[in-house]
C-alpha positions as CSV (number, residue, x, y, z in Angstrom):
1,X,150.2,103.7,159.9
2,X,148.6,102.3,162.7
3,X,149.1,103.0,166.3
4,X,150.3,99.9,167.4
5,X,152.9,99.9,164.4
6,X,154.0,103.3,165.4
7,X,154.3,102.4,168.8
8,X,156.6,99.0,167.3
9,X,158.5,101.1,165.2
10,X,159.4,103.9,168.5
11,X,160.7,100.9,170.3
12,X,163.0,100.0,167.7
13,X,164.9,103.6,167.6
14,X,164.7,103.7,171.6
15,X,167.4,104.1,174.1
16,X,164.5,103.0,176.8
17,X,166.1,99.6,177.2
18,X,169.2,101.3,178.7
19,X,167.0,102.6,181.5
20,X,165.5,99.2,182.8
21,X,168.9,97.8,182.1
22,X,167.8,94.9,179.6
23,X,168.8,94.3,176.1
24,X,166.7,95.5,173.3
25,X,165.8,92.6,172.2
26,X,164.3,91.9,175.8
27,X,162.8,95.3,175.8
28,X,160.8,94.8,172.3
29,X,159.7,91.6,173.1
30,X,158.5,92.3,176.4
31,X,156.9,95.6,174.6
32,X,155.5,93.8,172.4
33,X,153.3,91.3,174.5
34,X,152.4,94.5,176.9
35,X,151.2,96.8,173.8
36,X,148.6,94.4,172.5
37,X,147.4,94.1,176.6
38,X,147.3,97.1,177.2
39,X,145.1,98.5,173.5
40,X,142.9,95.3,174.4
41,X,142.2,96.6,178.1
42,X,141.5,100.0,176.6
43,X,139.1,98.6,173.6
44,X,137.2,96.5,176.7
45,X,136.8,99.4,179.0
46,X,135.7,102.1,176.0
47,X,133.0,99.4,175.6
48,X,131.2,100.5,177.7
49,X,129.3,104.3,178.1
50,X,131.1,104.9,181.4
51,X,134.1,103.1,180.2
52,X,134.5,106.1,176.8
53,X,133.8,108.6,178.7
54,X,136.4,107.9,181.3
55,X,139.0,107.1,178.6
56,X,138.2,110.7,176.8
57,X,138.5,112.6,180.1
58,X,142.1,110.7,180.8
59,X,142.9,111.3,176.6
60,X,142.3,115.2,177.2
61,X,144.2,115.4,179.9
62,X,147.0,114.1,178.0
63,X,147.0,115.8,174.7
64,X,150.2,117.6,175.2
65,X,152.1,114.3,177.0
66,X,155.0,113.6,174.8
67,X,154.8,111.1,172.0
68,X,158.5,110.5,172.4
69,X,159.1,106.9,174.0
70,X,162.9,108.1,175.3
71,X,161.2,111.7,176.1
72,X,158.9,110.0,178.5
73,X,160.8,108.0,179.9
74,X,163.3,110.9,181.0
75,X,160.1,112.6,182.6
76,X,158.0,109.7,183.7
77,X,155.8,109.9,186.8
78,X,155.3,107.0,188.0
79,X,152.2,108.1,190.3
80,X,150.4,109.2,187.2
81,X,151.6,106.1,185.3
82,X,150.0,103.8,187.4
83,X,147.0,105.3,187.9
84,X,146.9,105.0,184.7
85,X,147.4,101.4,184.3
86,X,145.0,101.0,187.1
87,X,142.4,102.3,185.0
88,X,143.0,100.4,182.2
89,X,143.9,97.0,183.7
90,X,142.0,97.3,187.0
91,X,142.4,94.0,188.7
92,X,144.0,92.3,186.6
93,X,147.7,94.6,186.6
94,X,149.2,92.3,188.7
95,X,148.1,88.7,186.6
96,X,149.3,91.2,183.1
97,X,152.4,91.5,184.8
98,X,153.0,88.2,186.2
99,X,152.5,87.0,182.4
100,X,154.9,89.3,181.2
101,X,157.4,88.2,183.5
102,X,157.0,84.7,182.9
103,X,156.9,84.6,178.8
104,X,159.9,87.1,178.2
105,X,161.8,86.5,181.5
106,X,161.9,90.0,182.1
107,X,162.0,90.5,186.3
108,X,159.0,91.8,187.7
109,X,160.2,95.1,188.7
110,X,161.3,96.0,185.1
111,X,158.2,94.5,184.0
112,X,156.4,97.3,186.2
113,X,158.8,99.6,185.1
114,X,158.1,98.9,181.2
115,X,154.2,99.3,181.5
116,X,154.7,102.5,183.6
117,X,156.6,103.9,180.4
118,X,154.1,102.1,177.7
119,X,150.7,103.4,179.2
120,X,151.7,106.9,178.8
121,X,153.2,106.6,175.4
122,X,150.0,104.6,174.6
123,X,147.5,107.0,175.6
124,X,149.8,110.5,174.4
125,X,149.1,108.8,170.7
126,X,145.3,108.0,171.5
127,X,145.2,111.4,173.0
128,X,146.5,113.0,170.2
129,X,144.6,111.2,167.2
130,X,141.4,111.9,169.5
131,X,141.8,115.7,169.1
132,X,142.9,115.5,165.3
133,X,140.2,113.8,164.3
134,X,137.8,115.4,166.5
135,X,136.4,112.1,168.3
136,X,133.9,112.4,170.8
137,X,133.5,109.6,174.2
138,X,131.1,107.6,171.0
139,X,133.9,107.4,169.0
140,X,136.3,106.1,171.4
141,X,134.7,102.1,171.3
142,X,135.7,102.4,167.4
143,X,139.1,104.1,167.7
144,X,140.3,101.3,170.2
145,X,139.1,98.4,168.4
146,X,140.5,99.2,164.9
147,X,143.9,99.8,167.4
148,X,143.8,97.0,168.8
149,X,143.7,95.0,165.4
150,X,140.4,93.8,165.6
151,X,139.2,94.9,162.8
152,X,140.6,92.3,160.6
153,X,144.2,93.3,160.9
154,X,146.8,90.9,162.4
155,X,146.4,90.8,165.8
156,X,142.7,90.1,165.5
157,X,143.8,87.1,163.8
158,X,145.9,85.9,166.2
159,X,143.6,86.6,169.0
160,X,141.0,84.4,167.0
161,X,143.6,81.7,167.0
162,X,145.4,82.1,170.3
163,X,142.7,83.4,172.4
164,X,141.0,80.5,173.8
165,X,139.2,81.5,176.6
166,X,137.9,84.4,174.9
167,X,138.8,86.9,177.6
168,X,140.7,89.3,175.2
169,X,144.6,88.6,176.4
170,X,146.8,85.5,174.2
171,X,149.1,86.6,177.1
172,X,147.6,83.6,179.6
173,X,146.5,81.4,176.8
174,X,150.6,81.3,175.4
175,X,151.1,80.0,179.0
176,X,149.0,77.2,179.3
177,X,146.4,79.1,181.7
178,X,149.2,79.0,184.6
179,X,147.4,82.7,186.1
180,X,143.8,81.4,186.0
């Protein structure tokens, strides 16, 4: 199983929805257009020398971060959080979330909230397949594409289809370009 699928499946068996106060349904969905964001951003910035190396220092530090979505959530710091979505959005945090917030109709503080629990639980799994399968900052460029489904699988296809500016998010393309 993939990572992203594990990550799909965690959400399903989650209580985490009960913490931002949103349905499950809500929660999923708006999980599942941040997941796919956030593996992209990571597969962009491992593309680069600098970029691996970066990511492999942040995955050791992580190794023993729970893979648990409702564990983290119970001990989720939000300082480290979004440094950590600084790093793998940069700039564009605020647009991701703005998107977000406007496809699912999710509020933008839960929004927030909901990448501040997903980038941890995103980079606990990286972190943790990184040191089973002994991967080295060379490895990383690999490890994030094949996660981030483009290596054939299902998300590269929509991506091919949906993705028409080519800038590695569906998210703005689904809405018409309204955060260019």
């Amino acid at each position: 199983m993939d990572i992203l699928s594990m990550l799909i499946e965690q959400l399903g068996g989650s209580q985490a929805h009960k913490d931002l106060d949103v349905s499950p349904d809500m929660f999923k969905s708006a999980a599942g257009l941040a997941l796919p964001e956030i593996l992209a951003s990571l597969q962009r910035n491992a593309s680069t020398q600098e970029g691996a190396e970066s990511l492999s220092r942040a995955l050791d530090d992580h190794v023993d971060d729970p893979m648990s979505l409702d564990s983290l959530v119970k001990g989720l710091d939000r300082d480290d959080s979004s440094k950590m979505l600084d790093h793998i959005f940069g700039n564009r945090k605020s647009e991701v979330e703005s998107q977000i917030e406007q496809k699912t109709g999710l509020p933008r503080a839960k929004t927030s909230t909901l990448l501040l629990i997903l980038a941890p639980l995103v980079l606990s799994m990286l972190s943790k397949k990184k040191k089973a399968e002994n991967l080295q900052p060379a490895d990383l460029p690999d490890l994030t594409k094949e996660l981030s489904g483009k290596s054939g699988g299902l998300l590269d296809l929509a991506k091919q289809v949906l993705d028409k500016d080519k800038d590695g998010s569906i998210v703005d393309d689904l809405l018409g370009g309204l955060f260019k």
